[in-house]
C-alpha positions in Angstrom: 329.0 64.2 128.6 330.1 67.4 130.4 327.0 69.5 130.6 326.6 73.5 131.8 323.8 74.4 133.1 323.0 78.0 133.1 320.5 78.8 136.2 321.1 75.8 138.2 319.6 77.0 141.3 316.0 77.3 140.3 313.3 74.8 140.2 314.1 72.6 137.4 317.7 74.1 137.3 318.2 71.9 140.3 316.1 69.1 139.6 317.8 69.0 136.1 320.7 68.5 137.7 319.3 65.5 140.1 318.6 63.9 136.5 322.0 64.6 134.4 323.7 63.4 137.6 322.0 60.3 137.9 322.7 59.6 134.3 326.4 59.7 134.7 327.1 63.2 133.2 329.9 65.6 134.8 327.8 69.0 135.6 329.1 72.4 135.5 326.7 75.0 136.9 326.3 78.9 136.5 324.5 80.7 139.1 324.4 84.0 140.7 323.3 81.5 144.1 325.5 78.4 144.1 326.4 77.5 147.6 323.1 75.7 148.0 323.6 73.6 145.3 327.3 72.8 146.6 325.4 71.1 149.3 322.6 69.6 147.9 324.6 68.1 144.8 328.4 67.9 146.1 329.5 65.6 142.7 329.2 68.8 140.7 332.6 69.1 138.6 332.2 72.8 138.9 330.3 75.9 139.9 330.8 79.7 138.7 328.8 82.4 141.3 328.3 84.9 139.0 325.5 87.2 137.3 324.1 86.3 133.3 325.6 89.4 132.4 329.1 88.8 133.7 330.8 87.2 130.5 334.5 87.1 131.7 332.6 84.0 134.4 330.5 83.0 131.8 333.4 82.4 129.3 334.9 80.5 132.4 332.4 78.3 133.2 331.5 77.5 129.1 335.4 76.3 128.8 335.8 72.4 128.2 332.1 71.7 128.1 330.0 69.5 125.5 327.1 71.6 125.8 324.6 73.6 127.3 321.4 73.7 129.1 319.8 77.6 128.8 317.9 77.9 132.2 317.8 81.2 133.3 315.0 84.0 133.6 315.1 86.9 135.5 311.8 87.8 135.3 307.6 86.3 135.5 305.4 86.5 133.8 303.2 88.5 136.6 306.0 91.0 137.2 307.8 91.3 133.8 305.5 94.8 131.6 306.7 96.3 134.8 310.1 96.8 133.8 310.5 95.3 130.4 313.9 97.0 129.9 315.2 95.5 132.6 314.0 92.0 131.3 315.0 92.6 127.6 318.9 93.9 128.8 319.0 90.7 131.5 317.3 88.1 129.7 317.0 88.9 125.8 320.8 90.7 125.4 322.6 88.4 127.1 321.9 85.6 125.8 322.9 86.7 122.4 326.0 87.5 124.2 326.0 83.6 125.2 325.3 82.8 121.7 328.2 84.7 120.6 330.7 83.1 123.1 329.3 80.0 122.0 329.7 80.5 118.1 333.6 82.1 119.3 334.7 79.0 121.1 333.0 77.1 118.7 330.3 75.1 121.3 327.3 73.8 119.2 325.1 72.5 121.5 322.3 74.2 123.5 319.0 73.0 125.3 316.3 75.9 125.6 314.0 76.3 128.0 311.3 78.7 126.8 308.2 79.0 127.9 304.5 77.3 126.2 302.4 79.1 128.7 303.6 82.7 127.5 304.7 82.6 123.9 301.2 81.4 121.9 299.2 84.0 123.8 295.4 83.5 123.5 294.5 80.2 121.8 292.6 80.4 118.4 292.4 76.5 119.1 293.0 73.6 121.6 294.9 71.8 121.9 297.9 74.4 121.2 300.2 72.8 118.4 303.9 74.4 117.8 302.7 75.8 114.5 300.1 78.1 116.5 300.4 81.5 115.7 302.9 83.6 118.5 301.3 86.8 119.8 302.8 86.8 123.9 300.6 89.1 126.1 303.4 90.0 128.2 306.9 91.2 128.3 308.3 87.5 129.8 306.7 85.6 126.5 307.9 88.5 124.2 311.8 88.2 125.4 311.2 83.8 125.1 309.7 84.3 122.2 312.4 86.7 121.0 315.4 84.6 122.0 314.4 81.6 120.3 314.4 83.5 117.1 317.7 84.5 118.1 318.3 80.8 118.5 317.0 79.5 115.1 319.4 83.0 113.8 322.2 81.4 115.0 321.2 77.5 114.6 321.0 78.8 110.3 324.1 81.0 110.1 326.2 79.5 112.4 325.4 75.6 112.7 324.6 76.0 116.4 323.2 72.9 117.2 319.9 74.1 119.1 316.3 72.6 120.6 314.1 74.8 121.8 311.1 73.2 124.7 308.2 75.6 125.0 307.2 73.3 129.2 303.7 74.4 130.2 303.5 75.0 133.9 305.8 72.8 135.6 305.5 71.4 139.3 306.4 69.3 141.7 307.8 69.0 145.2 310.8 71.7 145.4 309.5 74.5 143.5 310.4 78.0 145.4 309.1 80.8 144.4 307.6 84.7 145.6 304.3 83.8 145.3 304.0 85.0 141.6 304.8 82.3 139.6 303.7 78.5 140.1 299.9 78.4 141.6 300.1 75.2 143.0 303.1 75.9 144.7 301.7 79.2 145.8 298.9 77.2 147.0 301.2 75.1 149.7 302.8 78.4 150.4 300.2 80.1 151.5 298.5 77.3 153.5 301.7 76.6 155.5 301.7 80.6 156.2 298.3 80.2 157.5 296.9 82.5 154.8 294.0 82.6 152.7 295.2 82.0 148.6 294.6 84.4 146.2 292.9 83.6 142.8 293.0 86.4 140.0 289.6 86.3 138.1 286.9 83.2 139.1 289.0 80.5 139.0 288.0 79.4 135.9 291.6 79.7 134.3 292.8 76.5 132.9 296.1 75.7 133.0 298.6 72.6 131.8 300.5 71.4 134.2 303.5 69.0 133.8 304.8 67.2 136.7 308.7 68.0 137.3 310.0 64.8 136.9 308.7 63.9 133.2 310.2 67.9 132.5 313.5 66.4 133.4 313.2 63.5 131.2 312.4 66.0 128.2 315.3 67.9 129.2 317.3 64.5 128.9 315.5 63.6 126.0 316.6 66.7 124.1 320.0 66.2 124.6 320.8 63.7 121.4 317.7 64.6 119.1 318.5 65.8 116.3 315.5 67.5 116.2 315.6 71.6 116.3 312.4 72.4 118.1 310.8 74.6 119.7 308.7 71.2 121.1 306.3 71.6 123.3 306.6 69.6 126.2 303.3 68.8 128.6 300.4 66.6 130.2 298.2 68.2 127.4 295.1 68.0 129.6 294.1 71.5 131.5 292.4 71.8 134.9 291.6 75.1 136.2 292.2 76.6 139.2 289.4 76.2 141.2 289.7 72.1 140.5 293.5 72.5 141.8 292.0 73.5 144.6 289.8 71.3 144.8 291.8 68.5 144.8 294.0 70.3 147.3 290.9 70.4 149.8 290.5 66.4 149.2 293.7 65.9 150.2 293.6 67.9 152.8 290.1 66.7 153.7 289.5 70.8 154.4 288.2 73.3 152.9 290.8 76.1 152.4 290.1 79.8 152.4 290.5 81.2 148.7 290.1 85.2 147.9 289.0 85.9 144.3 290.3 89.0 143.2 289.9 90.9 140.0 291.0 89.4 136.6 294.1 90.6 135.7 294.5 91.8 131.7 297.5 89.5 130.7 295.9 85.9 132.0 294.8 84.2 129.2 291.7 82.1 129.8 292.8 78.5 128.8 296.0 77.1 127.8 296.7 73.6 127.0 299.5 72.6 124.6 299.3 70.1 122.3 302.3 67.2 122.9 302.3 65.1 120.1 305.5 66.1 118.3 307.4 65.8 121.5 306.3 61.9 121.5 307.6 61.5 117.7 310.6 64.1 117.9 312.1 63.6 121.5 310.5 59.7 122.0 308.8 61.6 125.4 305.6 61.1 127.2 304.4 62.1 130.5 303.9 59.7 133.2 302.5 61.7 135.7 298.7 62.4 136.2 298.2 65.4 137.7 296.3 63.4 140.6 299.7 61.0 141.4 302.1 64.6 140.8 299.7 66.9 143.0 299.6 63.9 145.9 303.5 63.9 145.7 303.9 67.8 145.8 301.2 68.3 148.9 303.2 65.0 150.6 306.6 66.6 149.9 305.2 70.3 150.8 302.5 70.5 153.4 303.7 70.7 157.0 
């Protein structure tokens, strides 16, 4: 299968990659930052440097493909009320501009990445199933939440042939990032850097985290189900921050300097999502314990 993925470059952009590659598909990528990639992944049929909003290299690099993988985000969570124009124009707008191309060179198939950590906002109950009620805190989980309305819009009226996956918090060795998004990458960051790590509230936070290899194998999953989605994909088990850290200090067989700052008003408590339907809808389970994930990440990241 020829395959486009939009926002190769990232995180999982590039580990998704790794995956369809090793499968035997021909990849296409769009990406305002390709040149890494060119290195990293030189069997890549194709590559378009452009920007989401730049449809002339957007219809160019959506020509002779069998589908789609929807990866990009230009904003966090952390930084997105700041400007929500900004993340509705570049995020929200042109994708239905990509829906549109789609529906006009009549391309059915997309893969979704939106976010569970965002959309469901504060849990009335735990596990989170995909039938919790939707009420985002923040600009980030409005837009997701927003496009894959726009999605299920153009799934119904157009036969788009869509799944939506709602991954928790992803990680894993290779995750970049501005120190915003991703705590336990923030974590290695910041004791590479030599610097204490910043915690917003106590610590008591609890997060799900999903280890980056069994995101890919969603991702791959999702390509032949028939199933629409949105699916949440994740360990379904939470830890909070202070036991991340925890078990950083273990491995490290240190104790590392943490700075506890004030809570800030869109972090909700506890989120753990519920990953039943992706077992009975995608055939997908995670394999990796957060104790086996977090030893590879700290091995692959600490100097």
């Amino acid at each position: 299968m020829k395959v486009l993925v939009l926002g190769g470059s990232g995180f999982i952009g590039s580990a998704l990659i790794d995956g369809l590659l090793n499968q035997g598909h021909q990849v296409k990528v769009f990406d305002r930052n390709i040149e890494t990639l060119r290195k990293q992944f030189p069997e890549i049929a194709d590559a378009v440097q452009a920007d989401f909003s730049d449809v002339m290299s957007l219809t160019e690099a959506m020509s002779g493909v069998d589908m789609i993988f929807h990866l990009i985000s230009t904003s966090v969570p952390a930084t997105s009320n700041k400007n929500p124009v900004h993340d509705i124009e570049s995020n929200l707008v042109n994708t239905v501009k990509l829906l549109e191309l789609m529906r006009n060179a009549d391309l059915k198939r997309i893969v979704y990445l939106s976010s569970g950590g965002t959309v469901y906002g504060a849990p009335k109950s735990l596990p989170i199933t995909e039938n919790h009620p939707t009420n985002p805190t923040c600009s980030y989980g409005i837009v997701k939440l927003a496009i894959e309305k726009y999605l299920q819009m153009y799934a119904e009226l157009y036969q788009l042939d869509v799944t939506i996956l709602r991954p928790s918090n992803p990680y894993g060795p290779g995750q970049t990032h501005k120190g915003v998004q991703g705590f336990i990458g923030t974590c290695i960051d910041k004791i590479n850097a030599g610097q204490p790590i910043t915690v917003w509230g106590d610590g008591s936070v609890v997060r799900d985290y999903v280890y980056i290899d069994d995101v890919v194998s969603a991702c791959l999953a999702a390509m032949t189900t028939e199933y629409t989605g949105p699916v949440n994909i994740s360990s379904g088990v939470g830890y909070s921050l202070n036991q991340i850290i925890n078990m950083i200090e273990k491995y490290k067989g240190e104790e590392i300097e943490v700075i506890y700052q004030q809570k800030r008003s869109f972090d909700i408590p506890e989120v753990i999502l519920d990953n039943q339907l992706a077992k009975t809808s995608l055939g997908w389970t995670p394999l990796t314990s957060i104790e086996q994930g977090l030893g590879l990440t700290l091995q692959h990241g600490l100097k």
